[in-house]
N, C-alpha and C positions, 0 to 999 in steps of 0.2 A: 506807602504804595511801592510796590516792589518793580524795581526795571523789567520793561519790555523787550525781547530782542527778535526781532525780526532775523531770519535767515532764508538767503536764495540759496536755492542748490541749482548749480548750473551744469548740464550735464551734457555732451559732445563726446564721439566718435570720430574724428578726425583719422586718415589710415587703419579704420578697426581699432584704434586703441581706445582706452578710455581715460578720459581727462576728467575729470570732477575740482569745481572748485568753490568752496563754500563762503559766502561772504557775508558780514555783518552790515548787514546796510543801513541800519535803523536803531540807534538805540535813544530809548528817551526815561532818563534817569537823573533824580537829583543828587544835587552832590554829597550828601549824605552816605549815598548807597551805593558809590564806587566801589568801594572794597568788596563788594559779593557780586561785581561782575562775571568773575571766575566763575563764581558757581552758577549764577547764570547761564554762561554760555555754555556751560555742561548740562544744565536742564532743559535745554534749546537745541538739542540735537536735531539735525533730519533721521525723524526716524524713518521714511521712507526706505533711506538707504541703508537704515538698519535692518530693515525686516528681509531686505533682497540680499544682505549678506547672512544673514540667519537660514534662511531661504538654500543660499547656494552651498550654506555648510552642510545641510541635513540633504541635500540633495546629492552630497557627497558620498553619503552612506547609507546609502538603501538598506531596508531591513524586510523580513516578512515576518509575516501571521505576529505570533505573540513574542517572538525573539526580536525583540526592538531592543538589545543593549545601550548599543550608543546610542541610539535617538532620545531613550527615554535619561539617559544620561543628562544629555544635553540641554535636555526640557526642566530634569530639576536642578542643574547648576545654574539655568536663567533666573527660573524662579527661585532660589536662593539666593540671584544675585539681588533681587527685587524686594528680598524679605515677604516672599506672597508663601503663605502656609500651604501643603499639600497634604495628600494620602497617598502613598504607591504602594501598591501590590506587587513583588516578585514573580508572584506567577503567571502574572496576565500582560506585565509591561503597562497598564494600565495607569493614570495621573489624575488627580481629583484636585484642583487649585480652588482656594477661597479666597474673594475679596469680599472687604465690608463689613456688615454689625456682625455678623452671622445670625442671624435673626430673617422671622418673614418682611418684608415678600424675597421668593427667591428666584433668579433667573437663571438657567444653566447655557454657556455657549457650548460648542463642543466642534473637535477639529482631530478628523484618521490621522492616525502617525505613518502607516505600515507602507510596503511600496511592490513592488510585483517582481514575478521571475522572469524576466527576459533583457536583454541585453540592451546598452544604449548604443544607438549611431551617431547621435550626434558630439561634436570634437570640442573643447574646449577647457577652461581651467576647473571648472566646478566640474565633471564630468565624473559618474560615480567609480568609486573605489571598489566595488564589490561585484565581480565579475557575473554575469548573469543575472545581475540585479538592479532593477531602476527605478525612480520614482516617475512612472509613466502616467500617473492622473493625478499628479497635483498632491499631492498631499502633504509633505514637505512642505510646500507654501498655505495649506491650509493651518498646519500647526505655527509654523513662521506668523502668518496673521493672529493665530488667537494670544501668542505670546506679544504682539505688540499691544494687542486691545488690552492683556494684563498689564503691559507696565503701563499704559495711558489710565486705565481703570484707578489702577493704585496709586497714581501719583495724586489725585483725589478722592482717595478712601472715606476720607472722614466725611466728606461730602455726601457721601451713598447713602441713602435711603432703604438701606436694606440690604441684601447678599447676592453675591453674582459668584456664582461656579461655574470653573472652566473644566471644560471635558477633556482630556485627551486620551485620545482612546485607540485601541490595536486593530490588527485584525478585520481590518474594514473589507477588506479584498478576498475574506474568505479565511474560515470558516464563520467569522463576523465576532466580534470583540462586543459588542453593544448590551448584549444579553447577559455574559457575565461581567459586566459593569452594574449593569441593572440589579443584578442581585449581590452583588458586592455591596449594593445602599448607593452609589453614585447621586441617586433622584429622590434622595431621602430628605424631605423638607423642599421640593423643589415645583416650585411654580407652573412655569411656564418653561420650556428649552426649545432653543432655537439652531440649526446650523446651516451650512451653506456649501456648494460645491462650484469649483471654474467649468465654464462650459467653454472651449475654444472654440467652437463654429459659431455662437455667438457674437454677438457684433460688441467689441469693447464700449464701455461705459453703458450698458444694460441693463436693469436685474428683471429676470424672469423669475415670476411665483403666481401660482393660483390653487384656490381654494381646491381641496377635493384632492385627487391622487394625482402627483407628479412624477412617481417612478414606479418601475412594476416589480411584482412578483415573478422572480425567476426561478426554473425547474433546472436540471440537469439530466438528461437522459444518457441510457446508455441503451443499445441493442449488438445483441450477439445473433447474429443468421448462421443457423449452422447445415451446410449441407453433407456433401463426402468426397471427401479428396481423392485427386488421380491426378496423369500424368496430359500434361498442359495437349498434351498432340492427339489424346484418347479421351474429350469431354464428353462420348456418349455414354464412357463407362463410370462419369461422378455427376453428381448432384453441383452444380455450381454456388457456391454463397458469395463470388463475385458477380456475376450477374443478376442474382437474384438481390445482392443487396446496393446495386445502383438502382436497381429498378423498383425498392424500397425507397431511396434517398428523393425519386422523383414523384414519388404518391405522396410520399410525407410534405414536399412540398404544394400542395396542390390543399391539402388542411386548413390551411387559414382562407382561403382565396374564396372555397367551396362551401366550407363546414362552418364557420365561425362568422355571424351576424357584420354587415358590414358595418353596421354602428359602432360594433364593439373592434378595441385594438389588443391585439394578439401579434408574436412573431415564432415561429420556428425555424430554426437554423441548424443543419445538422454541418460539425464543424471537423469533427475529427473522421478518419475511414484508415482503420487498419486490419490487413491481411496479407496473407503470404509473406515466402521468405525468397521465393527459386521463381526465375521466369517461366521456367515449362513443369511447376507444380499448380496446380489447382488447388488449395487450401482447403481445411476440414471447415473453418470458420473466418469472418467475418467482423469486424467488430465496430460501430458507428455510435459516436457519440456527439452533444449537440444541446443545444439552448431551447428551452422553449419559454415567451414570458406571457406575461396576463395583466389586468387589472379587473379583473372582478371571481371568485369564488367558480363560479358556472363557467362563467372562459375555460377558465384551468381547468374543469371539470370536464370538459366538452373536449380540449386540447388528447387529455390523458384518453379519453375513450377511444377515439378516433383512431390516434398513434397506434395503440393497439390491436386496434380492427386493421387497421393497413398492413402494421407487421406481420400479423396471422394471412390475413388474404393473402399478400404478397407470396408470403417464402412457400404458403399450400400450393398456388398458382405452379411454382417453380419445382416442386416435391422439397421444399427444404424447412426449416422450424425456427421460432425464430423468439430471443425472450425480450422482456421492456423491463428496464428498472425505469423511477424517475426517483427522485431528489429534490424537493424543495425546497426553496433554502427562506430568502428573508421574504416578510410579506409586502404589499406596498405600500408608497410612503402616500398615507392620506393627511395631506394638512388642515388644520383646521380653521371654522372662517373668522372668528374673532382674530385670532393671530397671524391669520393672512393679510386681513384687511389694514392692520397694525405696519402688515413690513411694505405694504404696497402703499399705503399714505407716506410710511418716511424713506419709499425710495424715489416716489415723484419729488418730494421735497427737495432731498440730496442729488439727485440725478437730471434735473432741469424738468420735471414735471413730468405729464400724463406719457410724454413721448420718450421719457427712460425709463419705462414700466411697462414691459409686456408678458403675454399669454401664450403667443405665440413659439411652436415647438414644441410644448407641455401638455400632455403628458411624456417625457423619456420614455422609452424601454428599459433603459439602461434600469440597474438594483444598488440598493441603498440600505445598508441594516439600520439606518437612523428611524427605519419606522418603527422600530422597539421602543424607543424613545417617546415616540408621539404614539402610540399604544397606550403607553403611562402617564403621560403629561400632556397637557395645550402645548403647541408650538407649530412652530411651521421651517421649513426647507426649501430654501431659494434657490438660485444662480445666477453670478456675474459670466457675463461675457467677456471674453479674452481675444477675439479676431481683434487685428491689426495687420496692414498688410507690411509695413515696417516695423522696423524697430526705434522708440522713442522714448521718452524718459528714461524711468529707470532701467527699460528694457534695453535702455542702450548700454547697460553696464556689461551686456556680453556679449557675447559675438556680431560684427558686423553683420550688414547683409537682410534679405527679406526674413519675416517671421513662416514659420511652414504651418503655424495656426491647423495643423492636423488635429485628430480627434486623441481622445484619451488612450489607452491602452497599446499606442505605437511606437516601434524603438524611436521615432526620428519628433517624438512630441518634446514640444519644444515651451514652457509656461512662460506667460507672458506678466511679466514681474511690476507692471502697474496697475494690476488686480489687487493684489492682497493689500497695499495702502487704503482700497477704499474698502475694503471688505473689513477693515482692521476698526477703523472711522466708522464706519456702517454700526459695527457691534457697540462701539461707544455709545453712536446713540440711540441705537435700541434698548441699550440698560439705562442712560436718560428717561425714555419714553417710558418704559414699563414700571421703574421706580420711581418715578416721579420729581427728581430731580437735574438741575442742570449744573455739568461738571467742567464746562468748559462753553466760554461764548465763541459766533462762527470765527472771530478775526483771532482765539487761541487756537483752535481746531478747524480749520480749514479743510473740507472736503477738496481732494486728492487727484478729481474729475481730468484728465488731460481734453483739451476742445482740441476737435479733429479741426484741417481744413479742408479747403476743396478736394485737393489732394489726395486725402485720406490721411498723409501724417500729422505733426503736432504740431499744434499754432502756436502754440508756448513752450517754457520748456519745462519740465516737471519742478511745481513749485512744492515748498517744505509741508511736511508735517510735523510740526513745534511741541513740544514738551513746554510750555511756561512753567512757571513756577509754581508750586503748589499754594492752594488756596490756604486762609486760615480754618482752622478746625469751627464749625456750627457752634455755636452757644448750649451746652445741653439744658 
C-alpha cells in the first residue's frame, strides 16, 4: 500500500502580501516505503495553487481570434510535460488532447483560449503584457481548469474506462473557433461533450444549468441613415441623418417591449453611433451599430422585420433613407435533457445538494459557439458562480482588497481564482460518471467548495487538492 500524504495549504494576506505555506500534516506509511516519500510528496502537490498560477500565466498574455501563439504554446509544453498525446493545427491555434484506451465511450471537455481587444485597469503582477488586450471573460482560467482535470485525468489513465478528449479551442469571442474544430474531426468518435463558463454575478459555490436553451442567438446589425449634409447654422437647407437617426435609435428601442410576445426573450441594443467630423457640419450620413439576441427562429425573425420597418419609416418620416445589414453569428446553445439531468444530480451531490443547484438567471443573452458542439453531440453547458464579496482562498493569491465581482467583458473584471478548482474537480467527476468508472475516492479528491460565513467570507481556509499516487494498472 503506498503512503498517504495529506497537505494543508494555508493561505493569508497579511499587509496585501501573500504568505503561503504548505505543511505535511499527515503521513501514514510503513517503513518499507520511506524511500519514495520524495516522490510522494511531489504527487501530492496543491494543485489548487497550481491551476491559479497557470491561470495568472496565460492571463498574462492575451491573445485573439486564432493568433493564440503563446497560449497554445503553453498549452502543448503542459501537455507534454504530462505525456498526454495531442493534435494541433497551425492554422487555427486549435488543441485536441487524448486520455485513455482511445476507444468508445468517448467524452469531450472543452475550454476558449482566446481573450478580447480592450485594455485592462486593473494593477497587479499577473496584469497582461499585451497592450490593448485582456482576458476579460475568463477564459484563461477556463483553459487553466481543463489542464488541471488533464493532469488529474492522467494520473489515473489506466483506470478509464474509455476516452476523454480535451477541447481547446480559439476563437471563442468571434468569428467562433468551434466550427472549424468540428470539421477539423475534433468530435470524431465522440460521445457526449460537455463545457462550462464563470458567471461573476453569480453567487460563488453555485452551478447553474437547465435543460433546453441557456444562451442565445446573437445578430450584429449595422444601419447607415443617409440624408444631406450642410452647414450646422443652415439645417433647413440639409436633410438631417443626426436627427433623424436618434429618432431611429429610440423606435428601435420600443421593438421588443411592443412587437416581441412577452413570453418570449429577446434584447436589442443599439451600441455604436457614428457621424460627423466638424461641429457646425451636418453630415451626409450616419452610422449605428448594435446587438440584437433571440432564442427561438421566429423571435429573430420577427426582431429582423420590425428593424426594418422602423428604419424605412423613420428616415421616410424625416426625407432621409436608410439601409439594415444583419449578421448572425452562432446559434443558441440548447442543452440537452439526458445530459443535463447528468450534471444537475452530480452538482447537488458536489455542491451541498438541491440548494447549490439552480435555474435561476437562465436563459443568458449573453452567445456561446459551444452550440456547434451540441448541434453534433449530447452534452450540456453550465455555470459556476464567482460573486464573493472578498477575497479568500486562493483568491487571496492577488491583490488585497474587496473583489469588484463585475460582469464579463469589463477592463476592471477581475476572476475569482476559487472557481476553476471546482470546475477542474467537477470534470473529473463527470468522466467518473459517464465512463463508468471511479478514479479517485472523496478523501483522494476532495471537492474544493470554500463554506461562506455569516459574513460572507471564508470559514476555512482553502483546503488541498491532492494528487495521490497513482493507482495500480486494472488486470486486463
Amino acid at each position: 500500500m503506498l503512503p498517504f500524504l495529506a497537505v494543508n495549504l494555508l493561505l493569508s494576506s497579511p499587509g496585501g502580501q501573500q504568505q503561503t505555506k504548505i505543511e505535511a500534516s499527515k503521513l501514514i506509511a510503513d517503513s518499507q516505503h520511506s524511500s519514495s516519500v520524495a516522490a510522494i510528496i511531489q504527487q501530492a502537490l496543491a494543485l489548487a495553487d497550481w491551476t491559479s498560477k497557470v491561470r495568472r500565466d496565460l492571463h498574462q498574455c492575451p491573445e485573439l481570434l486564432y493568433d493564440l501563439d503563446e497560449t497554445s504554446a503553453y498549452v502543448r509544453r503542459t501537455l507534454d510535460g504530462f505525456n498526454i498525446p495531442y493534435k494541433s493545427r497551425d492554422a487555427s491555434s486549435g488543441i485536441v488532447a487524448m486520455i485513455g484506451t482511445g476507444a468508445s465511450p468517448c467524452v469531450a471537455l472543452r475550454a476558449d483560449m482566446d481573450a478580447l481587444p480592450i485594455p485592462e485597469e486593473i494593477e497587479g503582477p499577473f496584469k497582461s503584457r499585451h497592450t490593448g488586450k485582456m482576458h476579460a471573460c475568463g477564459h484563461d482560467a477556463h483553459t487553466a481548469m481543463l489542464l488541471t482535470a488533464a493532469r488529474i485525468l492522467k494520473e489515473r489513465e489506466t483506470d478509464l474506462f474509455g476516452t476523454v478528449k480535451l477541447i481547446f479551442q480559439p476563437a471563442e469571442e468571434g468569428p467562433g473557433g468551434a466550427l472549424p474544430m468540428i470539421e477539423e474531426g475534433c468530435l470524431q468518435g465522440v460521445d457526449e461533450c460537455y463545457g462550462y463558463h464563470n458567471w461573476p454575478v453569480f453567487e460563488y459555490g453555485k452551478l447553474l444549468v437547465k435543460a433546453g436553451p441557456v444562451m442565445a442567438h446573437p445578430t450584429a446589425f449595422k444601419i447607415v441613415v443617409t440624408g444631406k449634409g450642410g452647414h450646422g447654422s443652415q439645417p433647413h437647407f440639409a436633410i438631417d441623418p443626426v436627427l433623424t437617426a436618434a429618432h431611429v435609435i429610440v423606435a428601435l428601442n420600443t421593438i421588443v417591449s411592443r412587437s416581441i410576445n412577452s413570453a418570449d426573450q429577446a434584447v436589442l441594443s443599439v451600441t455604436m453611433v457614428h457621424g460627423g467630423e466638424v461641429s457646425n457640419v451636418i453630415p451626409d450620413t450616419v452610422t449605428l451599430q448594435g446587438t440584437l439576441r433571440d432564442l427561438s427562429p421566429a423571435v429573430c425573425d420577427k426582431l429582423y422585420e420590425r428593424v426594418r420597418q422602423v428604419v424605412a419609416g423613420v428616415c421616410a418620416t424625416y426625407g432621409a433613407t436608410g439601409t439594415v445589414e444583419f449578421n448572425g453569428m452562432y446559434a443558441c446553445i440548447e442543452n440537452h435533457d439526458a445530459q443535463t439531468s447528468i450534471v444537475k444530480r452530480l452538482g447537488e451531490r458536489l455542491f451541498g445538494g438541491a440548494e447549490g443547484v439552480s435555474e435561476d438567471g437562465l436563459p443568458i443573452m449573453g452567445a456561446e459557439d459551444f452550440s456547434f458542439f451540441l448541434h453534433k453531440v449530447p452534452g450540456c453547458f453550465f455555470f459556476l458562480g464567482g460573486s464573493e464579496p472578498t477575497l479568500n482562498g486562493w483568491a487571496r493569491l492577488g491583490s488585497a482588497g474587496a473583489r469588484s465581482n463585475c460582469m464579463c467583458h469589463n477592463t476592471a473584471f477581475d476572476f475569482n481564482d476559487n472557481v476553476s478548482p471546482l470546475a477542474a474537480v467537477f470534470f473529473v467527476r463527470l468522466v467518473e460518471e459517464r465512463l463508468g468508472c471511479e478514479l479517485y475516492t472523496e478523501a483522494e479528491l476532495p471537492f474544493p467548495l470554500l463554506k461562506p460565513d455569516a459574513g460572507g467570507g471564508a470559514a476555512e481556509d482553502a483546503g488541498p487538492i491532492q494528487l495521490p499516487a497513482a493507482k495500480k494498472a486494472r488486470a486486463k
